[in-house]
N, C-alpha and C positions, 0 to 999 in steps of 0.2 A: 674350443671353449672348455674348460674346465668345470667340469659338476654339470655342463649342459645349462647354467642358468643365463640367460641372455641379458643384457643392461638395458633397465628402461629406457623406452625411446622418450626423445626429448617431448613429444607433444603429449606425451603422457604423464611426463614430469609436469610441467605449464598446466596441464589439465589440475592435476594434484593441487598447485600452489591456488589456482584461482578459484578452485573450488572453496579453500582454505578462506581465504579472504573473502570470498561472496557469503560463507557461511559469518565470518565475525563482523561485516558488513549488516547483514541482516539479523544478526544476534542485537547489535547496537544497538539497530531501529527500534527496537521491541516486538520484533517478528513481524512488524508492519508493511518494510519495502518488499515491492513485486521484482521483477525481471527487471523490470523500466527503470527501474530507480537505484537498484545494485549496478546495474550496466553502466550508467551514470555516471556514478560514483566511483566505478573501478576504472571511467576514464580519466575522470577529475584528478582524483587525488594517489589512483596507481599509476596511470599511464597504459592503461589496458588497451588496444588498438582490435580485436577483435569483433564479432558480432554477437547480436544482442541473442541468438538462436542456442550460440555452443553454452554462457549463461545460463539461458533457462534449461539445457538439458542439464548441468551439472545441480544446480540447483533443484530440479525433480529427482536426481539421481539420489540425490542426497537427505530428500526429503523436506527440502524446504520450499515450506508454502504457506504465504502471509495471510494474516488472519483476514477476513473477508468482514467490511464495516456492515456496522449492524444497521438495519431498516430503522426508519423512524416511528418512534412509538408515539401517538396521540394520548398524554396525560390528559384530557379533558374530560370531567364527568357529567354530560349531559344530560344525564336519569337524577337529577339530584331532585330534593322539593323545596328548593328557596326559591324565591321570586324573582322573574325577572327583570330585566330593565325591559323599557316600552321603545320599540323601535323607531326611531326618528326619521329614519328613510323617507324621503318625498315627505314630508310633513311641512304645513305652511310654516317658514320662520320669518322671528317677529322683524321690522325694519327699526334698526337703530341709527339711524342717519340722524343730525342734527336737524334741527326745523325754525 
């Protein structure tokens, strides 16, 4: 071999490319798809036949990791001082049947 530099091996090449495409995959989403949903998608619409493990390692390799949804925030102001309505619960209601 000349200069001693060796030609990438091909599963390093593959690696290269799908890394590539998991990254513009998950750039699309708006950083949102996980492992599950790139893998998916690189079956769909690349033709990817691999698992879902080599994925997520290239993907942490690479530093991509989707935003995590945020918890549910209760807007409601319960400390307020207006009045309130009178709870109707179990409360006799009136009969309006015909007579």
């Amino acid at each position: 071999m000349p200069g001693g530099v060796r030609p990438e091996a091909p599963r390093s090449q593959d690696n290269r490319e799908l890394a590539r495409k998991s990254k513009e995959i998950f750039l699309a989403s708006g950083r949102i798809y996980g492992v599950r949903r790139i893998a998916f998608e690189l079956r769909e619409a690349h033709g990817y036949t691999g698992g879902i493990q080599r994925v997520r390692r290239l993907m942490r390799a690479a530093g991509l990791f989707p935003k995590a949804k945020r918890k549910f925030k209760a807007t409601t102001d319960s400390k307020h001082a207006l009045p309130v309505a009178p709870q109707l619960a179990g409360a006799e209601v009136p009969d309006f049947t015909p007579q």
